[in-house]
N, C-alpha and C positions, 0 to 999 in steps of 0.2 A: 221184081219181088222174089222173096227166098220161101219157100216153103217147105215145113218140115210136118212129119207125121212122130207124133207122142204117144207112146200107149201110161197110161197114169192110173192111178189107184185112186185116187179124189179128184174127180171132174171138176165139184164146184170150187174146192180152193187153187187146185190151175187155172181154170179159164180168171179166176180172180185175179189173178197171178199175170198172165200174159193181155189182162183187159186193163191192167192198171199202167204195163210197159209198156205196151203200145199206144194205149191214149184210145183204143175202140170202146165205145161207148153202146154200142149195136153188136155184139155177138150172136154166133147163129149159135144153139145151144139145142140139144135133145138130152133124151135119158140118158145116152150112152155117148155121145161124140159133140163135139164144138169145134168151131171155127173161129180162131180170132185172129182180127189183123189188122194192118193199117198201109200206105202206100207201099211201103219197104219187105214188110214180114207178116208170113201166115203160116199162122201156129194150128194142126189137124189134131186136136185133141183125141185119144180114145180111149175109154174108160175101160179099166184089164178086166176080163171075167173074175169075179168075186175067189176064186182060190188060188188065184195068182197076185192077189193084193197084198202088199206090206206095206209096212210104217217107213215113212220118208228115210233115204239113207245116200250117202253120197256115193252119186256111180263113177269114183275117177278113175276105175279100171275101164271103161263104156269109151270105147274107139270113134268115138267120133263129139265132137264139142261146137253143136249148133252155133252162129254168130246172128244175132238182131242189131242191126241201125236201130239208134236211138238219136234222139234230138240232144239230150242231156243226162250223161252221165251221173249228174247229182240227183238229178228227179226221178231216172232209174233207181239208184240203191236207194231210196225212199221209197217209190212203189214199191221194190220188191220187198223191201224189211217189213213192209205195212199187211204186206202179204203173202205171209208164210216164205218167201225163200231169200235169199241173201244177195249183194254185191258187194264186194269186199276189196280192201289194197286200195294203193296210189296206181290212180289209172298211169298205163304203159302207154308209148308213141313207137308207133311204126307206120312211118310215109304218110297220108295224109291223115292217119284215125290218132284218135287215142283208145283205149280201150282197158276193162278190166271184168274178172271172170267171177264167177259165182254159182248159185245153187237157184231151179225150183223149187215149187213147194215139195216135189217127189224125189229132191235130189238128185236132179237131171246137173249134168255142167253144163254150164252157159258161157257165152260170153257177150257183152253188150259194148258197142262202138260207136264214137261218136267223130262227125266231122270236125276236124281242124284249122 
């Protein structure tokens, strides 16, 4: 399992966001932080203190581009377009994934990969 820690400006429409990609059904959720995940990937959600919030914006300058196993690349960019963030392009192939990259709902890059 991969896990990564997010700090986000809308708790509720991330954890929507990574409970739709993963297929978790049971998120651990408080005021401030969440946990979601499923065999492969765990998302440490943490809600920014209120004067460090902004409006969703893409971080492609941001050095580092999380990776989630997904079971299915088409069901991924459905969840995510369903909710608030993107998967986009003709998935790429390198060795045994396919894969292709996208946005949260805060504008995080992603990338989401599936076995081939």
């Amino acid at each position: 399992m991969t896990t990564i820690v997010l700090w986000v400006s809308d708790l509720g429409k991330s954890v929507g966001f990574y409970k739709a990609l993963f297929g978790d059904h049971n998120p651990y959720v408080t005021e401030e932080f969440a946990c979601v995940s499923n065999n492969d990937n765990e998302v440490l959600l943490h809600l920014l203190p209120e004067e460090f919030r902004t409006a969703p914006a893409l971080r492609e300058e941001n050095p580092i581009k999380p990776v989630f196993n997904v079971a299915s690349i088409d069901q991924a960019k459905l969840a995510a377009g369903q909710n608030g963030g993107r998967l986009g392009g003709a998935p790429q192939e390198h060795g045994q994934w396919r894969y292709v990259d996208g946005n949260d709902p805060d504008g995080n890059i992603i990338q989401v990969r599936e076995n081939i």
